[in-house]
N, C-alpha and C positions, 0 to 999 in steps of 0.2 A: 506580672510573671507569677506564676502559679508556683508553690512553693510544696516539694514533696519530701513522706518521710518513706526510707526505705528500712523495714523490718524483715531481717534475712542471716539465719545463724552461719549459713555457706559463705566466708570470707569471697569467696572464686565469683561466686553467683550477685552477691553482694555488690561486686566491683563492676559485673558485666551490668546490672540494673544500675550502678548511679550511670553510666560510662552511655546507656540508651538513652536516659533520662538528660543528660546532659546534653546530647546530641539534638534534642527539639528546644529551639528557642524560648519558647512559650513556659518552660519549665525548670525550676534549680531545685538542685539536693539540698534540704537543709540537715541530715542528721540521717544519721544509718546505728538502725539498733538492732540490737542480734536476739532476742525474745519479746515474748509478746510484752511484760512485766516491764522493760526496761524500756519497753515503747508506751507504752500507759502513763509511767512517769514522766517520760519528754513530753506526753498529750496535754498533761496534768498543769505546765512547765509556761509562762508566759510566754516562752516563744514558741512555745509547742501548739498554744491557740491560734498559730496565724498558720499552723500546714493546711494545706487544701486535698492533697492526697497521700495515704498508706499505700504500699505497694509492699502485699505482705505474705511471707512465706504459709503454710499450714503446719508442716511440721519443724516444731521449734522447743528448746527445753524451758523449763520454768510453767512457759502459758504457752499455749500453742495459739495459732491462728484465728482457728475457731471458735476458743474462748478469747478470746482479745477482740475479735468482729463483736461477740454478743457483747463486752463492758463497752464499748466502743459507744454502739446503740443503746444500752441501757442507758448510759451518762449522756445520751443526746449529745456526744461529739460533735463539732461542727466541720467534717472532714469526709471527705469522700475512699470507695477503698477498692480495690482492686489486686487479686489475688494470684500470687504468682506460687508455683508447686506440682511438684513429680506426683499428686493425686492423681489418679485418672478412674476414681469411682464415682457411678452418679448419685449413690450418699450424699457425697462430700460437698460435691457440684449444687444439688439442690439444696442441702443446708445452707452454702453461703450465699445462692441466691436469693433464697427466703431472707436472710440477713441483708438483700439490698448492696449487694455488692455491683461495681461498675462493669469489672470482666475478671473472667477467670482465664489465666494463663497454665496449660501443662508446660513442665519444661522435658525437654529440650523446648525453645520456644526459639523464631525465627527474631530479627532484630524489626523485620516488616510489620509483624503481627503484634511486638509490641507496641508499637506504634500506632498500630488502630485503638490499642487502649487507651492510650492517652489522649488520641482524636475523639473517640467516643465520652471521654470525662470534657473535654473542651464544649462538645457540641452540648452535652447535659447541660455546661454552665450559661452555654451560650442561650439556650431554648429558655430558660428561669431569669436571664436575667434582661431579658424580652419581653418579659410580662407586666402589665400595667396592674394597677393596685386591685383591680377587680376585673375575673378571667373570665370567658365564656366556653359556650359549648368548643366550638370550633378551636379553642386556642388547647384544650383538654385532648380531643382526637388527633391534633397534631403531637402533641408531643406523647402519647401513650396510644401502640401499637394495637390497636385492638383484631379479635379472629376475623377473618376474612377466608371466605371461599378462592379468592382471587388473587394468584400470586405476583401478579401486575400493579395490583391497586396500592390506595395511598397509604393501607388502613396497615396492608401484609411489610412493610418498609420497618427497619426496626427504628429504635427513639433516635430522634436527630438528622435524621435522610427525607427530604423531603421530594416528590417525585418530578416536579417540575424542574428542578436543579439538579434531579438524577439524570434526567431525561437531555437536558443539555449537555452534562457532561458525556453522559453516551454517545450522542448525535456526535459533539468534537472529535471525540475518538475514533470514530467509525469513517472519518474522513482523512485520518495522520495515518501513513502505515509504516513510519518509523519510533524511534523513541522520541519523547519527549517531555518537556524538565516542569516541574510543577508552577516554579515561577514562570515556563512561557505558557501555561495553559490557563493558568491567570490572568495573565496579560492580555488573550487572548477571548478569553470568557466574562471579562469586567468581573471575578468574583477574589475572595480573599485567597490569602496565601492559606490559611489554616481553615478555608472554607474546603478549597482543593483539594489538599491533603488530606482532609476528611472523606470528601466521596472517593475519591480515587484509590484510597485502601478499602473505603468497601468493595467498588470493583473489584480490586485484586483477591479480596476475599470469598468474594461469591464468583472468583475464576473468569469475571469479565476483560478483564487487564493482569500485566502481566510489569513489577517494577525492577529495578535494580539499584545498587548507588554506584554515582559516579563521581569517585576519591580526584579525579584529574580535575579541579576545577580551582587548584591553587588555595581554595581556604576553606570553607566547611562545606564535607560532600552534598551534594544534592542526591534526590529519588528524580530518576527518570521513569516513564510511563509509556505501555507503547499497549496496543488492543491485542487481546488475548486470539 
């Protein structure tokens, strides 16, 4: 289980990111700190060595965001980070890209969409820790997106979608024309539960599909899936 820190002065904001983050299996809150400073010190902190992701506001008092991404990568943290914030200028945007950040969330943000973040941090981990001690060409073009004239191709797919297991999930889709639960499309596709979950919010992102949740299932809601 992936272990996350959530850095968020918004107590409200604060509570809706552990309360997402809690709702994917794959992942637990260890620690909620409300500036960048007080987050640097839990980093600093022997349990703070074992987070795997920041999930961090930009504006915050003391340190803000952006300085807290740069000490972050200065000290070679070994943490991944992903930025959640009512920014919406593309300053902001490309600075923390340049920083290597996993995704950036505007808020108001949907409960779906953050959930592709977290898919997107999964498939990164997933894609590295697939690699044998010495990599090749091919193992490099899959996992780093390169220009492509061709919005079809493997090259135009961003890190972690690969197009033979897009293209399945497609094809299933294009044959249900109701909803359907992520565990039966699993089942269904021989692929994982969080392999699923992963394409199927790209769908929903690039408006292929189309999900919901369904709270009636007696213990922890599912994401249904139905073709856009």
């Amino acid at each position: 289980m992936y272990k996350v820190l959530i850095v968020e002065d918004d107590p409200m904001v604060a509570m809706i990111n552990e309360q997402y983050v809690s709702k994917n299996k794959d992942f637990c809150v260890a620690k909620t700190c409300r500036n960048g400073q007080e987050a640097l010190d839990f980093l600093h902190s022997s349990e703070g060595t074992q987070i795997d992701l920041v999930i961090m506001d930009v504006f915050m008092p003391y340190l803000d965001g952006i300085e807290t991404l740069k000490k972050i990568r200065e000290e070679k943290l070994h943490c991944e980070v992903i930025m959640v914030t009512a920014a919406n200028d593309p300053t902001t945007l490309e600075e923390t890209m340049h920083l290597g950040v996993i995704d950036f969330l505007i808020k108001p943000f949907a409960y779906e969409r953050f959930q592709v973040a977290l898919e997107k941090f999964i498939a990164n981990k997933e894609a590295f820790r697939g690699a044998n001690e010495t990599i090749d060409q091919s193992y490099v073009d899959n996992l780093i997106s390169a220009p492509s004239s061709s919005h079809n191709s493997e090259a135009s797919l961003p890190k972690g979608i690969q197009k033979k297991t897009l293209d399945l999930l497609t094809a299933y889709m294009d044959e249900k024309t109701g909803w359907v639960s992520g565990d039966q499309i699993s089942e269904d596709v021989g692929l994982s539960n969080v392999t699923v979950r992963h394409y199927m919010n790209y769908l929903v992102e690039i408006k292929k599909a189309k999900s919901e949740i369904n709270y009636e299932t007696g213990g922890r809601p599912s994401i249904l899936y139905r073709k856009s």
